[in-house]
N, C-alpha and C positions, 0 to 999 in steps of 0.2 A: 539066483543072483540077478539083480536090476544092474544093466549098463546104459549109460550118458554117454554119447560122443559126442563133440562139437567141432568142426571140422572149417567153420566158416572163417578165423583167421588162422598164418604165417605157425601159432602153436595150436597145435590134435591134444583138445585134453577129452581126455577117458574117465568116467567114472566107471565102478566095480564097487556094487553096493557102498560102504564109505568109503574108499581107497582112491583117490584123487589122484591122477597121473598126468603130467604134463609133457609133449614131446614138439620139438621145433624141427615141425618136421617139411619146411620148405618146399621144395621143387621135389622131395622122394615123396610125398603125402601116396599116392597111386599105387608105387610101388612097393612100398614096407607098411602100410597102415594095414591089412590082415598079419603079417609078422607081430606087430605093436600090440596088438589087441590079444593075438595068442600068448605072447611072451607075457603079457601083465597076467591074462586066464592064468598061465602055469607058474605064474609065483605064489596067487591065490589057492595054489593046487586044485584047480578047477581047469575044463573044459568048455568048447563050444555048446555044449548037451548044458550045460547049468544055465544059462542063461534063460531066464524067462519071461526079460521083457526091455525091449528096446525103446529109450526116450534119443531122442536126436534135433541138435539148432538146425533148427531148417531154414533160416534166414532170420534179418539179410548178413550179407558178407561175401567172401571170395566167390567169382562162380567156380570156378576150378574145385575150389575145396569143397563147395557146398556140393556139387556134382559128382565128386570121388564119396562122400562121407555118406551122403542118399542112396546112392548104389550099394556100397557096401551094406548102410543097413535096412536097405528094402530086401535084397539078395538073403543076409541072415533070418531077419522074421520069417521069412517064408518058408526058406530051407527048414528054420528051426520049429516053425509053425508056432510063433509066439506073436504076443502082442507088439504093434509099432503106434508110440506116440511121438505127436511133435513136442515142441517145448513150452507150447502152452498147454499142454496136457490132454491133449483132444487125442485120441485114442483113430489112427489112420489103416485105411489098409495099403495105401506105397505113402512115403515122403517126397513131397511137390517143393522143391527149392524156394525159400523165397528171395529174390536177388535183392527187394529193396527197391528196383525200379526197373521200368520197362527194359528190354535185350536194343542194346545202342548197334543196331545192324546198318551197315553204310554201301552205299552202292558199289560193284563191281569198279574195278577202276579200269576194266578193258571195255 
């Protein structure tokens, strides 16, 4: 099974081979997006073992999202020992966020 997540805005949509899933998943993204992923797996009557290959937006968009959605599927390829592509189909070994533009770091205010 090929899965797509996209993580970078407000809705985590999931692909599972054709099976399009959309979830608004706000401020929980961190906390339920392994839930999200499992629960669609087992409607597919599938497992984390079926998966064979991770495509992921890696930018630009939310950092939040983009930073919860890389973790999760650098963490899966590995564990799973499968392939990880970004969304332009470049076949990676971690996903590198892309923000879209430089990190807006501001001085200490003490």
């Amino acid at each position: 099974m090929k899965m797509y997540l996209d993580t970078s805005t407000p809705t985590t949509i999931l692909k599972l081979d054709d099976q399009t899933y959309e979830w608004e998943s706000g401020r929980n993204l961190a906390e339920q997006l392994h839930a999200f992923i499992r629960d669609k797996l087992a409607e597919n009557g599938k497992t984390w073992n079926d998966i064979e290959e991770i495509t992921f937006m890696s930018g630009p968009g939310s950092f939040t999202g983009l930073r919860i959605g890389a973790a999760v599927v650098n963490a899966l390829a590995s564990e799973l020992n499968i392939p990880l592509y970004n969304h332009h189909g470049e076949k990676v070994q971690i996903i590198l966020p892309d923000y879209g533009r430089a990190a807006n770091i501001t001085a200490p205010k003490k």
